[in-house]
C-alpha positions as CSV (number, residue, x, y, z in Angstrom):
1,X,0.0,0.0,0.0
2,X,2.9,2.5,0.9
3,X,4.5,1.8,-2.5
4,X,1.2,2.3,-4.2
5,X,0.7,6.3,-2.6
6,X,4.3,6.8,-3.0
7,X,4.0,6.2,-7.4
8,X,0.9,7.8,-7.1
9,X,2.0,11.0,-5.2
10,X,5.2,10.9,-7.8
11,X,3.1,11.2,-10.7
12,X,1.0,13.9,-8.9
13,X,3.9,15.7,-8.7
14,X,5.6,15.2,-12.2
15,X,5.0,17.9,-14.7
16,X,6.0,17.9,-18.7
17,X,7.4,21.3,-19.2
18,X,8.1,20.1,-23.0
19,X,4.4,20.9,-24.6
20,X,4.6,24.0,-22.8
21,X,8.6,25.1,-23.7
22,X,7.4,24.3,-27.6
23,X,4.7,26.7,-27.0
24,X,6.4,29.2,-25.8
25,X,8.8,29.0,-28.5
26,X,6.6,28.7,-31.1
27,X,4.9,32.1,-29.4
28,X,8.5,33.7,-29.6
29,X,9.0,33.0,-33.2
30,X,5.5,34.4,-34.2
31,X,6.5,38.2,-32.3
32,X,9.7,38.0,-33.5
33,X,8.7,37.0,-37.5
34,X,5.8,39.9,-36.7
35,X,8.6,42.7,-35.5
36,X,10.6,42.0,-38.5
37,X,7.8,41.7,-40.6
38,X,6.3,45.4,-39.6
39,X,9.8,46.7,-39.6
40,X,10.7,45.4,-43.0
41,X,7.1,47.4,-44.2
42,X,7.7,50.8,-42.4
43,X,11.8,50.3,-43.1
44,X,11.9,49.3,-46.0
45,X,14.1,52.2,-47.9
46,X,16.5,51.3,-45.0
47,X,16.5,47.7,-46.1
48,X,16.9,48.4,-49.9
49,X,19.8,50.4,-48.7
50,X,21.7,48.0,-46.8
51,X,20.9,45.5,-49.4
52,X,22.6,48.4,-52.2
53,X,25.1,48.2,-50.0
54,X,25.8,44.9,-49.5
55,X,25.5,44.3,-53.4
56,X,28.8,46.8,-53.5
57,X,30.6,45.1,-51.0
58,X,30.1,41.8,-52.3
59,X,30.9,42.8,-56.2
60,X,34.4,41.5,-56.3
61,X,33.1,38.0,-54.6
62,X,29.9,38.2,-56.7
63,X,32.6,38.5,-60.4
64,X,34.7,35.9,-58.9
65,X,31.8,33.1,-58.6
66,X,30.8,34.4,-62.3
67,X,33.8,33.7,-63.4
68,X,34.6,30.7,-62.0
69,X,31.3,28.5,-62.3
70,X,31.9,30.0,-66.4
71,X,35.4,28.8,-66.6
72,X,34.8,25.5,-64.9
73,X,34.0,23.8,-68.2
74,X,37.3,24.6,-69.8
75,X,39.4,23.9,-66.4
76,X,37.5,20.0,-66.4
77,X,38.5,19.7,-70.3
78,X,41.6,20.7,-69.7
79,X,42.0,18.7,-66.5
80,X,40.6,15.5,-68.5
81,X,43.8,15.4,-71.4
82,X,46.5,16.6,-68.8
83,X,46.3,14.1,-65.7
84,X,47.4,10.9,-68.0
85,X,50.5,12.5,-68.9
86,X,51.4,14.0,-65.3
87,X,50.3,11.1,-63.8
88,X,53.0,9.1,-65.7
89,X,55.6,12.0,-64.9
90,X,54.8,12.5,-61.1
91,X,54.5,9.8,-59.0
92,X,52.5,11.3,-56.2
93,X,48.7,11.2,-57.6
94,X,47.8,13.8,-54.9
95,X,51.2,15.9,-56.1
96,X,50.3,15.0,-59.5
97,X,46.3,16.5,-59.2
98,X,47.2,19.7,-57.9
99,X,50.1,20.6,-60.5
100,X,47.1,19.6,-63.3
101,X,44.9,22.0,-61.6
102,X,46.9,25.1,-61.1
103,X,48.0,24.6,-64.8
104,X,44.3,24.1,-65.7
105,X,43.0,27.2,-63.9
106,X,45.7,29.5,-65.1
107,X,45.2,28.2,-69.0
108,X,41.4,28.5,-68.8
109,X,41.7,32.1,-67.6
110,X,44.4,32.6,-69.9
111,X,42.2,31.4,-72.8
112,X,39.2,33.6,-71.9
113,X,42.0,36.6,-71.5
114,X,42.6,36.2,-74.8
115,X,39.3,35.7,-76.6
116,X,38.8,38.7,-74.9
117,X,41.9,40.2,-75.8
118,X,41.3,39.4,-79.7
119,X,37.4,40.6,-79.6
120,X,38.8,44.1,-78.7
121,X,41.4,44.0,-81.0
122,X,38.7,42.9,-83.6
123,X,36.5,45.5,-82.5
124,X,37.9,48.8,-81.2
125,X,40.0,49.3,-84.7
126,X,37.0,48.9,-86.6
127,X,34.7,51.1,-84.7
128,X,36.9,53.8,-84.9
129,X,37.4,53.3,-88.8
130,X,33.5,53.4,-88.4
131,X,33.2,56.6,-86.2
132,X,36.1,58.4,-88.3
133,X,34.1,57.4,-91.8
134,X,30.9,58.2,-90.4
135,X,32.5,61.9,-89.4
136,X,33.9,62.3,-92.7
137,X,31.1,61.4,-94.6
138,X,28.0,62.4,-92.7
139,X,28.4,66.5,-93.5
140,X,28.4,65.1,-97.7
141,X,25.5,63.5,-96.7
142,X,23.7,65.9,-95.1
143,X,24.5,68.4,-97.8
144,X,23.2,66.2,-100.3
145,X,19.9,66.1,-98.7
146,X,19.7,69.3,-98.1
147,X,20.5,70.3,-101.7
148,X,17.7,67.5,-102.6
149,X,15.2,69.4,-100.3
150,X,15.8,72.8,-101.8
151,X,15.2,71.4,-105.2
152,X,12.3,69.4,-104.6
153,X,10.4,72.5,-102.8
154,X,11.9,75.3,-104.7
155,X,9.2,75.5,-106.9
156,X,6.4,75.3,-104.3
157,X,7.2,78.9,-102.2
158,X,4.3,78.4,-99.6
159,X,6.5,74.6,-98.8
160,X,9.5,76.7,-98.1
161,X,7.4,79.0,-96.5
162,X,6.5,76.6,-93.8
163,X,9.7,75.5,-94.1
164,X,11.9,78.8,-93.2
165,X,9.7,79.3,-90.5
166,X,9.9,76.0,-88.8
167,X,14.0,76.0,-88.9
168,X,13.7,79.7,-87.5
169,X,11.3,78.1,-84.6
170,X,13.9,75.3,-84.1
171,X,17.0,77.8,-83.7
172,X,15.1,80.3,-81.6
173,X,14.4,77.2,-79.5
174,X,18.1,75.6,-79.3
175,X,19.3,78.7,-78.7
176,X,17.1,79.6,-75.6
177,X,17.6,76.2,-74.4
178,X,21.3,76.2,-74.8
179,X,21.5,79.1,-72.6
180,X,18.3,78.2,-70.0
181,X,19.3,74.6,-69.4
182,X,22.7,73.4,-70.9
183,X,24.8,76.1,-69.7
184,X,23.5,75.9,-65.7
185,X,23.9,72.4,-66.2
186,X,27.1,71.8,-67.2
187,X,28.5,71.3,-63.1
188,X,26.7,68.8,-63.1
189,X,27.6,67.2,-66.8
190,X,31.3,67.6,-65.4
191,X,30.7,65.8,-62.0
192,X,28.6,63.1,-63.5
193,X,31.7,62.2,-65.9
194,X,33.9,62.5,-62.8
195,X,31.9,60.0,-61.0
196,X,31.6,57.9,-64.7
197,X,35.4,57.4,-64.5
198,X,35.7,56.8,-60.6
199,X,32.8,54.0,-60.7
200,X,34.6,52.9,-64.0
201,X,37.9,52.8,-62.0
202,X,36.1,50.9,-59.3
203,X,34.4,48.5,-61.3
204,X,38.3,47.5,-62.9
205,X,39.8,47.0,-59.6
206,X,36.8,44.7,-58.6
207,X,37.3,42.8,-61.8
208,X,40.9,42.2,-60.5
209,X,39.8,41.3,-56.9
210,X,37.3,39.1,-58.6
211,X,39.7,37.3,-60.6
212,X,41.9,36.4,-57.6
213,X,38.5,34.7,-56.1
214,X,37.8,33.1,-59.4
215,X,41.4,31.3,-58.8
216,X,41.0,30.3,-55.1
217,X,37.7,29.0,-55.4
218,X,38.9,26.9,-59.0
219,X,41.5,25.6,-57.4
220,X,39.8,24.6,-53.9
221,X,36.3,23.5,-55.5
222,X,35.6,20.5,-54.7
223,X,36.5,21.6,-50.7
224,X,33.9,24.2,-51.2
225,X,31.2,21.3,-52.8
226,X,32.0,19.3,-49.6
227,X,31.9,21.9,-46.9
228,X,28.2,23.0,-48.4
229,X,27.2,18.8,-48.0
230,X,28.6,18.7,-44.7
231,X,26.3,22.0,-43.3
232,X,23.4,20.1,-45.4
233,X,23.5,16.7,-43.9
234,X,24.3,18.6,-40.4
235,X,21.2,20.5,-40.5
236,X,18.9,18.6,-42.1
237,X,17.6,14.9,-42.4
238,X,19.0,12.7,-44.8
239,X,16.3,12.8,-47.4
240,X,15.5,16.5,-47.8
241,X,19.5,17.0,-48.2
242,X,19.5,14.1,-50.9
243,X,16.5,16.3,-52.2
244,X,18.5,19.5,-52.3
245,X,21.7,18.2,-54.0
246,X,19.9,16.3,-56.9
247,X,18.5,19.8,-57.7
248,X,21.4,21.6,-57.4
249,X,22.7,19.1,-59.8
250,X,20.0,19.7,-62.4
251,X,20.4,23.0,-61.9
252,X,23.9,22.8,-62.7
253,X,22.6,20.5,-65.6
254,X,20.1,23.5,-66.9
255,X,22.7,26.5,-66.4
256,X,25.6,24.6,-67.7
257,X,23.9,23.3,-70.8
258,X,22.3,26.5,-71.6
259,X,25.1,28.7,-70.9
260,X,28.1,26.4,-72.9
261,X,25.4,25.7,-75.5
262,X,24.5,29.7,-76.3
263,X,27.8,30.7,-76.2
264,X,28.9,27.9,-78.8
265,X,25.2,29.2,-80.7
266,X,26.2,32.6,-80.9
267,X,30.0,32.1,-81.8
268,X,28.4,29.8,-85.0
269,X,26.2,32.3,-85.8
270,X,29.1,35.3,-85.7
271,X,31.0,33.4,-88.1
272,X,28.2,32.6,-90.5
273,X,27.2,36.4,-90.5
274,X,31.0,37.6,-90.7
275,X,31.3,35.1,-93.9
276,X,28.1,36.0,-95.6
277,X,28.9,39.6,-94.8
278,X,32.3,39.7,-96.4
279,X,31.5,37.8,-99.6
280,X,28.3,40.5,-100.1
281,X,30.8,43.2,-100.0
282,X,28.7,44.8,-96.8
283,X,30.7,48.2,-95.0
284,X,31.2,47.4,-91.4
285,X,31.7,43.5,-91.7
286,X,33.9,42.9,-88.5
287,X,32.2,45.3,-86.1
288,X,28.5,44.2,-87.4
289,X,29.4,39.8,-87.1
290,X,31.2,41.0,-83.6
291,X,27.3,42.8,-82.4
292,X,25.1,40.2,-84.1
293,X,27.2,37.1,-82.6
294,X,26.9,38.6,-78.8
295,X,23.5,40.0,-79.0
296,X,22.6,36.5,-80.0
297,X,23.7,35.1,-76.4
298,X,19.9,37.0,-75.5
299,X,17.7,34.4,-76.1
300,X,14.8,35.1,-78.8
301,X,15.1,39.0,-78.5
302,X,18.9,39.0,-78.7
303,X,18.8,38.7,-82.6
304,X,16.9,41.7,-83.2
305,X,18.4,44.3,-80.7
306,X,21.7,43.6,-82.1
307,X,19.9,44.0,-85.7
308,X,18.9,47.4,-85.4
309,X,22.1,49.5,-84.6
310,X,23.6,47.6,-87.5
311,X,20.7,47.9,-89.9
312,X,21.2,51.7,-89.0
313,X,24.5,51.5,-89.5
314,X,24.8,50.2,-93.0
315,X,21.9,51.9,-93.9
316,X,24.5,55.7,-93.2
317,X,27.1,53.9,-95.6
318,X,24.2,52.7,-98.1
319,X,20.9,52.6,-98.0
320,X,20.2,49.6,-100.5
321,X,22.4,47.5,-98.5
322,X,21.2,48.2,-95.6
323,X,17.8,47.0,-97.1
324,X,20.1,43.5,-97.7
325,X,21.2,43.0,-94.6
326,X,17.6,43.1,-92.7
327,X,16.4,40.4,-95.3
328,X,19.6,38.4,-94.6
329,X,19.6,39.2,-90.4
330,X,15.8,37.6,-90.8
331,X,17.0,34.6,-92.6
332,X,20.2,33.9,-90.7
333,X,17.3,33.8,-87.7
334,X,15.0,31.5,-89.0
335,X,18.1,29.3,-89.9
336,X,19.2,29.6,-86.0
337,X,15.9,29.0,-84.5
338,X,15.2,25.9,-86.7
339,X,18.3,24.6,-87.4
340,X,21.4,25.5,-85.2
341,X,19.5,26.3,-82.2
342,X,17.6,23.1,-81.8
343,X,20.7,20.8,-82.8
344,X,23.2,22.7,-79.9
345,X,20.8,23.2,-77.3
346,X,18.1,20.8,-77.9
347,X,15.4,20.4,-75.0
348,X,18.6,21.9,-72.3
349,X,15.6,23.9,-70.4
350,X,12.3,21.7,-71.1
351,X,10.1,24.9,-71.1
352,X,7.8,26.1,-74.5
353,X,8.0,29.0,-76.3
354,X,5.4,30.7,-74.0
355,X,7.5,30.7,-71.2
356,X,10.8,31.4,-72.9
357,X,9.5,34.7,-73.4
358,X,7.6,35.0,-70.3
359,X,11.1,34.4,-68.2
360,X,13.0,37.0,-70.6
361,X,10.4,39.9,-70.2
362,X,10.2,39.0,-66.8
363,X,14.2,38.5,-66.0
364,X,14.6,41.6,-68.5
365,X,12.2,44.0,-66.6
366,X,13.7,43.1,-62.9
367,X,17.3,42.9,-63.7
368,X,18.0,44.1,-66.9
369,X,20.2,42.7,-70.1
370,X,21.7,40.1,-67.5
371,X,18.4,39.0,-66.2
372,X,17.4,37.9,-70.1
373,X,20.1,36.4,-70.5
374,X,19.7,34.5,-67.0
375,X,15.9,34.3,-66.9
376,X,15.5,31.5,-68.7
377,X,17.7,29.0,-67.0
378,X,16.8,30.4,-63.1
379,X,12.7,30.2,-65.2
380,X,13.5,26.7,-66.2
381,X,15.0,25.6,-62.3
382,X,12.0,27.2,-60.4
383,X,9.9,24.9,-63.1
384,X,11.8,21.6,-62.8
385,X,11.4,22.1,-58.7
386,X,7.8,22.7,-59.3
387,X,7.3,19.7,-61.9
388,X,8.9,17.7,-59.1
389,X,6.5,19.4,-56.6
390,X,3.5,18.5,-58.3
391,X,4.6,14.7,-59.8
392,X,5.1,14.0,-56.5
393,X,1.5,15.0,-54.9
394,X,0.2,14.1,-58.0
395,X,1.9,10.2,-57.2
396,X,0.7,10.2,-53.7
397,X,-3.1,11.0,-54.9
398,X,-2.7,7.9,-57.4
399,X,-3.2,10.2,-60.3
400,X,-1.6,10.5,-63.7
401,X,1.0,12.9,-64.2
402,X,1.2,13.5,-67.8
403,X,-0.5,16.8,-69.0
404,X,-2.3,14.8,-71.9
405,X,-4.7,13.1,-69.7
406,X,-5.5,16.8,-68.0
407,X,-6.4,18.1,-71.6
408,X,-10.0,16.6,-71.6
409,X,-10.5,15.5,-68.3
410,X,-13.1,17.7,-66.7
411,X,-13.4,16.2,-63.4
412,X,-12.2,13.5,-61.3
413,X,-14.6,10.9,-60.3
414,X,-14.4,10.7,-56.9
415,X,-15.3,6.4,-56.9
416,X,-12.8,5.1,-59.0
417,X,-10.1,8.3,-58.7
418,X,-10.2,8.6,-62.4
419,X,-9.9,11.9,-64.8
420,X,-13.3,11.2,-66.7
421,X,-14.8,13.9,-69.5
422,X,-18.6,14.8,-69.9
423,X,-19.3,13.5,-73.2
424,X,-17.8,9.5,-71.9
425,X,-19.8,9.5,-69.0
426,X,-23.0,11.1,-70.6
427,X,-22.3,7.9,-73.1
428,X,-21.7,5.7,-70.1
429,X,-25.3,6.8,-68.5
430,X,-27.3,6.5,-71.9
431,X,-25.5,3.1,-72.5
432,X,-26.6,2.1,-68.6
433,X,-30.4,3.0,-69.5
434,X,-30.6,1.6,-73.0
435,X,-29.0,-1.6,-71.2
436,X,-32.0,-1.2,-68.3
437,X,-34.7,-0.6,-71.5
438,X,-33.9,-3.4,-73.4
439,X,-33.9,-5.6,-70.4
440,X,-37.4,-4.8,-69.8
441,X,-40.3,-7.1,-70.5
């Protein structure tokens, strides 16, 4: 009997504080996510701030990752054809791997150095050859127009009428604003240069810290790779990290492909236009391929804003060519979209037409010329982790997970969990009560 009171007064006096600690915690975390939430809302210029700031900080680590995850490629292909040989020389494998990579690093950067190097030098000559022409021809040009006007409306006086009096209107009007607004605002013209060239100074000596990341992360990779699996499996069960690597993987998959596969699509491309430009005797050959070939890294838009300044462009030197090169820009397109396109990239991103240009417009309007050419493989990564998403509820309600059997389903029968369509199960009820007719007497 004593041993029975004691258990019982034991348990009378036991309390779980666990129910009530997760409570209170899970109280805690709602004020808190409130507070920040409120001061995010009434903060928020201080927020977009901090983040500007941050954003500046961070450029030189922000180039270096660029660089690096684009380089990568060419450091494996290089790492690929030069272990054999220094494994045969060195007899140290671990010796052997890091001599490979340090020799692989500094040729791949040395290669994009040089592409780099020989675009400019492809470039810059010929754009001043174009600027120079352009100055020594444009006041012939505008003479002869002019002369053309003068004899085209020399006969009608109330033409040049109108005319005299709109260019005195147009000089009464440059000249007050000239001396209203341009004068008082050239301070400001001044500083804003200033500032140009400092930013511009800045920006170089990020590219320079950046490339110095680029190195110590290429050579140290596969450290970083494991460090991020370690915190992954640390924090999180074994199945949600297994998860979150296989879709950094496609992701890797999506971006790689995409990115290696453009580049290679718009180098092609380049070449064909610098070819078919040369052999039609068109002005501007180099500087024109050079635009066309890296406009078309922008997918399905890219084509056409690197079109237009050189439509203009020829069209200064001559008109009728100009006229040429539009019809051959439009069928150098069609011959990309259908031809070399589909055969480089294939199905790299698995997303239509639609969304292509949804995830450009959209990448375009948030971040500008990098988000278009970006949108599409982030657009194509939130859309595989949603596919997954869905396939996955999808399997768990023991439904189909093809989109064909979704086209004329319109609804689920709730007995048998299949997608049925109107017009099948009208035919299944009219078959049922010819079957009941005929079975009556």
């Amino acid at each position: 009997m004593e041993e029975q009171e004691k258990k019982h007064a034991n348990k009378k006096t036991y309390w779980n504080i666990k129910p009530y600690l997760a409570i209170g915690l899970i109280a805690l975390l709602v004020i808190v996510l409130g507070i920040s939430f409120f001061f995010l809302l009434y903060r928020y210029h201080g927020v977009t701030q901090l983040v500007d700031k941050l954003m500046v900080i961070l450029q030189p680590i922000s180039i270096g990752l660029i660089l690096a995850y684009l380089v990568t490629p060419i450091v494996n292909f290089e790492e690929r054809h030069l272990l054999p040989f220094f494994k045969q020389k060195i007899k140290n494998k671990r010796k052997a791997k890091k001599v490979v990579r340090v020799l692989s690093v500094i040729g791949a950067l040395s290669f994009v150095a040089v592409v780099i190097g020989i675009l400019l030098q492809m470039v810059i000559p010929e754009l001043y050859r174009s600027i120079n022409g352009m100055i020594g021809t444009l006041p012939k040009q505008v003479s002869d127009f002019m002369d053309w006007i003068s004899d085209y409306i020399s006969s009608d006086s109330e033409i040049s009428g109108y005319l005299e009096m709109i260019l005195t209107n147009g000089t009464e009007f440059f000249e007050n604003w000239a001396k209203t607004e341009f004068l008082p605002q050239t301070k400001n013209i001044l500083a804003g240069v200033t500032s140009g060239v400092i930013i511009a100074v800045k920006l170089l000596f990020n590219v320079i810290i950046g490339i110095i990341i680029s190195i110590y992360v290429l050579v140290s990779k596969e450290t970083f790779i494991g460090q991020s699996k370690k915190i992954l499996y640390a924090l999180l069960p074994g199945k949600k990290a297994n998860v979150i690597i296989h879709t950094v993987h496609k992701s890797n998959e999506i971006f790689g492909g995409f990115i290696s596969g453009k580049i290679l699509d718009s180098l092609i491309i380049g070449i064909l236009c610098f070819i078919c430009l040369y052999l039609m005797k068109m002005p501007y050959t180099v500087l024109v391929s050079v635009i066309v070939g890296v406009t078309n890294v922008i997918p399905f838009f890219g084509p056409y804003l690197g079109a237009i300044p050189s439509a203009i462009l020829i069209m200064l030197a001559n008109p009728v060519k100009g006229i040429y090169f539009i019809i051959f820009i439009l069928v150098l397109q069609q011959i990309d979209g259908n031809i070399i396109g589909p055969k480089i990239l294939g199905d790299s991103t698995g997303l239509s037409s639609f969304w292509v240009v949804f995830a450009i417009l959209t990448g375009g309007g948030i971040f500008g010329i990098p988000g278009m050419i970006i949108g599409v493989p982030v657009f194509a990564v939130i859309f595989y982790i949603i596919r997954n998403i869905l396939d996955y509820i999808l399997t768990r309600k023991q439904l189909p997970k093809d989109t064909q059997s979704y086209i004329k389903a319109e609804k689920l029968d709730l007995t048998t969990n299949v997608l049925v369509c109107w017009e099948e199960e009208n035919l299944e009820e009219k078959s049922k009560e010819q079957q009941k007719e005929e079975k009556k007497p």
